[in-house]
Residue frames as qw, qx, qy, qz and C-alpha x, y, z in Angstrom:
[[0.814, -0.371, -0.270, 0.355, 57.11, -257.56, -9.21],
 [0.021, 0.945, -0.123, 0.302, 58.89, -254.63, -7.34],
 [0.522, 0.484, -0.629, 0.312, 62.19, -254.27, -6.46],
 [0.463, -0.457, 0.405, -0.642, 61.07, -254.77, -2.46],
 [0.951, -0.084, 0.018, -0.298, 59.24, -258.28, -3.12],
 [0.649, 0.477, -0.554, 0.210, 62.99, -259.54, -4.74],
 [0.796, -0.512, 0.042, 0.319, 65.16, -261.21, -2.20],
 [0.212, -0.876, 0.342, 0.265, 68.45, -259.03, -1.79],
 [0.827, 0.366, -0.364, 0.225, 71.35, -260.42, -3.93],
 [0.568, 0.098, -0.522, 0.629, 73.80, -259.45, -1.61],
 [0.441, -0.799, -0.408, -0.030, 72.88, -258.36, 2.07],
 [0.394, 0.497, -0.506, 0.584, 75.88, -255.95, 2.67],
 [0.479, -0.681, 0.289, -0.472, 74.92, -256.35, 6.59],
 [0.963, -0.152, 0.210, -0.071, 74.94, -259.95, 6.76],
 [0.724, 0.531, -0.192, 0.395, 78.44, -259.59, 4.28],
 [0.019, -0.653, 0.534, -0.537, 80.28, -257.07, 6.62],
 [0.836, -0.366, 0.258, -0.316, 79.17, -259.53, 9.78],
 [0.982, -0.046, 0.183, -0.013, 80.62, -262.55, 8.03],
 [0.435, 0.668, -0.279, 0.536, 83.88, -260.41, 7.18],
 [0.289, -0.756, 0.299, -0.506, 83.61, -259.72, 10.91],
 [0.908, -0.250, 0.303, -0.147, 83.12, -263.20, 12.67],
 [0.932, 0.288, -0.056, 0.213, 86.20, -264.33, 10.20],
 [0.338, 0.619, -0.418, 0.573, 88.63, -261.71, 11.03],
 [0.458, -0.645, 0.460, -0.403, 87.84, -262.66, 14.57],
 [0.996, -0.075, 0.038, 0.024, 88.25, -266.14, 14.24],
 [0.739, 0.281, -0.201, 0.578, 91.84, -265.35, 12.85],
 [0.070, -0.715, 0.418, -0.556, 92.66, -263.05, 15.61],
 [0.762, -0.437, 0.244, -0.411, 91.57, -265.69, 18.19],
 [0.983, -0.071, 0.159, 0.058, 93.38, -268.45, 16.76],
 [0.304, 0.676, -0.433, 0.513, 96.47, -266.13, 16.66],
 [0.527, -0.613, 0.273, -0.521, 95.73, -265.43, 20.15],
 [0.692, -0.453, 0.452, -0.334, 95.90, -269.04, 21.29],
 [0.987, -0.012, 0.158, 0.000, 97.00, -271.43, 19.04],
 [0.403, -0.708, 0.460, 0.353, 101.00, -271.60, 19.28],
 [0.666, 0.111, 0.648, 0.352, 101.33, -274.23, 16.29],
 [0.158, 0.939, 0.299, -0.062, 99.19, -271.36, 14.10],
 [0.224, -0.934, 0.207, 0.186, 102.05, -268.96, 15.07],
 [0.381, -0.560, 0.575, 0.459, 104.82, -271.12, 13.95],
 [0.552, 0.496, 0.632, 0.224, 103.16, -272.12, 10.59],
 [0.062, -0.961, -0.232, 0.134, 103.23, -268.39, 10.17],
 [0.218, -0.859, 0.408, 0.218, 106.52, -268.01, 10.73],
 [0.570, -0.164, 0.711, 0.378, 107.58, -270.49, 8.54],
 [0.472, 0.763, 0.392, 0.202, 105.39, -269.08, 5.76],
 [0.012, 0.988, -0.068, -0.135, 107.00, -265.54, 6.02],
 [0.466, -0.472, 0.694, 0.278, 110.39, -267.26, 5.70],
 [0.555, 0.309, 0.736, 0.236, 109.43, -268.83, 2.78],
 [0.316, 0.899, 0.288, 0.091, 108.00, -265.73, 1.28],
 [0.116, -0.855, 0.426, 0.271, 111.30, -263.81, 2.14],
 [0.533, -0.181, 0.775, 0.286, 113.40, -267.03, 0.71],
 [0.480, 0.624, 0.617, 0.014, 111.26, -266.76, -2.36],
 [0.120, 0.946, -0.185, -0.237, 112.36, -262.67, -2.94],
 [0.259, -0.804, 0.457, 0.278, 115.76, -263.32, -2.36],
 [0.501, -0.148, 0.785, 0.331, 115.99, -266.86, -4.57],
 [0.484, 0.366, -0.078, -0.791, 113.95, -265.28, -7.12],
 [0.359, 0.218, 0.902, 0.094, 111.48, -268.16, -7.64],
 [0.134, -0.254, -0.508, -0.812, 109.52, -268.24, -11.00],
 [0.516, -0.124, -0.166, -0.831, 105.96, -267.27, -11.10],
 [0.796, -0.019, -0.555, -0.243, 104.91, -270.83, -11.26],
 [0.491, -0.028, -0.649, 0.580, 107.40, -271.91, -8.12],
 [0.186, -0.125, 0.357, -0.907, 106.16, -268.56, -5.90],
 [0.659, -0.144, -0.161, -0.720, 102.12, -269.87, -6.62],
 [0.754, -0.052, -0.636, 0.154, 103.19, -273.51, -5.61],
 [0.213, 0.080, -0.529, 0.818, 104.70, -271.78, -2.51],
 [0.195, -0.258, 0.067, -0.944, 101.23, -269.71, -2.04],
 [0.753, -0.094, -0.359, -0.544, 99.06, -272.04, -2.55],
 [0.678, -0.191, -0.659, 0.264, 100.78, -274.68, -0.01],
 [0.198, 0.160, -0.496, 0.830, 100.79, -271.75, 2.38],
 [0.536, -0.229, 0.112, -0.805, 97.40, -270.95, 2.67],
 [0.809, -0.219, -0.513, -0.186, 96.26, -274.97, 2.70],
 [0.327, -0.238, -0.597, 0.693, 98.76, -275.40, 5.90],
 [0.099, -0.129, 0.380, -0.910, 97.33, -272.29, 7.24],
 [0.635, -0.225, -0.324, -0.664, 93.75, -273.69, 6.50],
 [0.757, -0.158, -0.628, 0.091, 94.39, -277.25, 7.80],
 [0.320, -0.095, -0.566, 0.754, 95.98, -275.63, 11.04],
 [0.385, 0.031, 0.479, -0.789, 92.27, -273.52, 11.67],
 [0.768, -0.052, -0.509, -0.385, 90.56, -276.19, 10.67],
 [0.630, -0.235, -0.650, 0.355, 92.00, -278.51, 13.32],
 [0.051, -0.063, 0.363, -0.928, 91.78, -275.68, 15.82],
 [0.494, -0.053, 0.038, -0.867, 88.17, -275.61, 15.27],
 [0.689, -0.024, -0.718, -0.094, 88.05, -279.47, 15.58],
 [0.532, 0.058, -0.637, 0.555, 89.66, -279.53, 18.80],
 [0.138, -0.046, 0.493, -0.858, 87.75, -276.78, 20.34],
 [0.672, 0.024, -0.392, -0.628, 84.65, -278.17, 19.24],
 [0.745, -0.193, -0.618, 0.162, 85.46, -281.64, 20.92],
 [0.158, 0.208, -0.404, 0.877, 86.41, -279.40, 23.68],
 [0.405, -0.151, 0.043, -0.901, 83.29, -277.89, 23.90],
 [0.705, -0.001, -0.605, -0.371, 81.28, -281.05, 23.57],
 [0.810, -0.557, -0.158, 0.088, 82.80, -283.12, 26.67],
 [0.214, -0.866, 0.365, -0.266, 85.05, -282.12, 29.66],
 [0.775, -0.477, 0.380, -0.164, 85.43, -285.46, 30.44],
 [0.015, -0.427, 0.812, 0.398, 88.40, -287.85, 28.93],
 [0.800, 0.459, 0.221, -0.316, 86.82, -289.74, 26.03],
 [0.552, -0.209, 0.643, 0.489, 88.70, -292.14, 23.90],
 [0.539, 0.434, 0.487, 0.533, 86.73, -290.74, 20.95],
 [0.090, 0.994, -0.001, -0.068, 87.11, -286.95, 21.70],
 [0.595, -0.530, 0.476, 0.372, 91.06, -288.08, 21.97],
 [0.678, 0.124, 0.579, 0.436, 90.76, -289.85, 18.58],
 [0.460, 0.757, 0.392, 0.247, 89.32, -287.18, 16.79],
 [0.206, -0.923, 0.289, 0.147, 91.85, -284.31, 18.10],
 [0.563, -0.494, 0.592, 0.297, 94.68, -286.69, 17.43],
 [0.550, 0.402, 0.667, 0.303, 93.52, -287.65, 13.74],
 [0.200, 0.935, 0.283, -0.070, 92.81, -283.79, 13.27],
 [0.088, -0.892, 0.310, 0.316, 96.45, -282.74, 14.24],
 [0.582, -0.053, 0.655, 0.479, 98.00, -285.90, 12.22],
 [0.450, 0.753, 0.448, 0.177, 96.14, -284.41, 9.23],
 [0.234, 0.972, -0.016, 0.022, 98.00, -281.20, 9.68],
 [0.617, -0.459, 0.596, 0.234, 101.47, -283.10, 10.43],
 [0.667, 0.099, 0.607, 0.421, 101.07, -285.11, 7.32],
 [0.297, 0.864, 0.406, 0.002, 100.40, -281.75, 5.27],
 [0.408, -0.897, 0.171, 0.007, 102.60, -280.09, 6.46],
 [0.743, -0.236, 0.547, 0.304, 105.27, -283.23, 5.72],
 [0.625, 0.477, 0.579, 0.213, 104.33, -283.08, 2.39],
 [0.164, 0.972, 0.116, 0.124, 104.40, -279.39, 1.89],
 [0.272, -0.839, 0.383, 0.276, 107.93, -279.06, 3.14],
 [0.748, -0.054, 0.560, 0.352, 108.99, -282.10, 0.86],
 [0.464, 0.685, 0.531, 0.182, 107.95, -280.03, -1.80],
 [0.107, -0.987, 0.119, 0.018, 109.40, -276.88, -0.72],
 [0.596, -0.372, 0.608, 0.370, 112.73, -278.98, -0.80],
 [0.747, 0.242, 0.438, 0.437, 112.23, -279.85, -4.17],
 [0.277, 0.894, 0.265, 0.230, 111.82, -275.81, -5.03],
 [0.025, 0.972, -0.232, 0.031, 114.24, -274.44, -3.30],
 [0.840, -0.400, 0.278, 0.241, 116.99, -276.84, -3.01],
 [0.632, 0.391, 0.324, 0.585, 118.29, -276.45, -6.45],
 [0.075, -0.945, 0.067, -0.311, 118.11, -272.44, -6.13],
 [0.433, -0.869, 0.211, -0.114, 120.03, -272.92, -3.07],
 [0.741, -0.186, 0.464, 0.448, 122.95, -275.42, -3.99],
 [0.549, 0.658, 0.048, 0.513, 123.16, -273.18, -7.59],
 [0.130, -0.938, 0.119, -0.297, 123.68, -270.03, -5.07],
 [0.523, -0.726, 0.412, 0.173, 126.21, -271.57, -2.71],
 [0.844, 0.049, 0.308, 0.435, 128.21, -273.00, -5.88],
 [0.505, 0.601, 0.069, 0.616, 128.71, -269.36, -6.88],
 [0.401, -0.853, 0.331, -0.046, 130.20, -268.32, -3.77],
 [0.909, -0.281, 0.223, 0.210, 132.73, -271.17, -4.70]]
């Protein structure tokens, strides 16, 4: 059997492509989706809040790891929503439900992830403002 007959392990065309089609997807759903944008900005805040409260190792990966899932769940619903989009033009109680069940999913994530972020940085931040006292 010669190396020709083998099937490629890795196709680097079909790799660089599916590097491509992903870094557009996350330019586009910069581009238009506003919620996206402020999930963002609330991550970058978090990552600066992190520096400055020097969370441990453990605390900073808790932090990472809830950032990327929000950021997932927010293009994930995106790609729900335009999808039902695409599908029908016309109002549909189940193109409604499923948009509305998509963005509660990233609401209740989102809820959850900030409780959590309370529980990490509160204490950091009541130790700091008792030594300004």
């Amino acid at each position: 059997m010669n190396v020709e007959s083998k099937e490629k392990i890795v196709d680097k065309k079909r790799l660089r492509n599916s590097f491509k089609y992903a870094f557009t997807g996350i330019k586009t759903a910069y581009k238009d989706e506003q919620n996206l944008r402020v999930h963002t900005i609330a991550a970058i805040l978090v990552l600066v809040f992190s520096y400055i409260l020097k969370l441990s190792v453990f605390e900073f990966s808790i932090c990472l790891i809830l950032i990327g899932l929000v950021l997932m769940a927010e293009f994930f619903n995106t790609a729900i929503e335009n999808m039902v989009d695409m599908i029908t033009v016309e109002e549909n109680p189940y193109a409604k439900k499923a948009k509305d069940v998509a963005a509660a999913g990233v609401l209740v994530f989102v809820f959850f992830s900030s409780i959590i972020g309370l529980i990490i940085f509160l204490p950091k931040i009541i130790e700091l403002v008792k030594s300004f006292m």
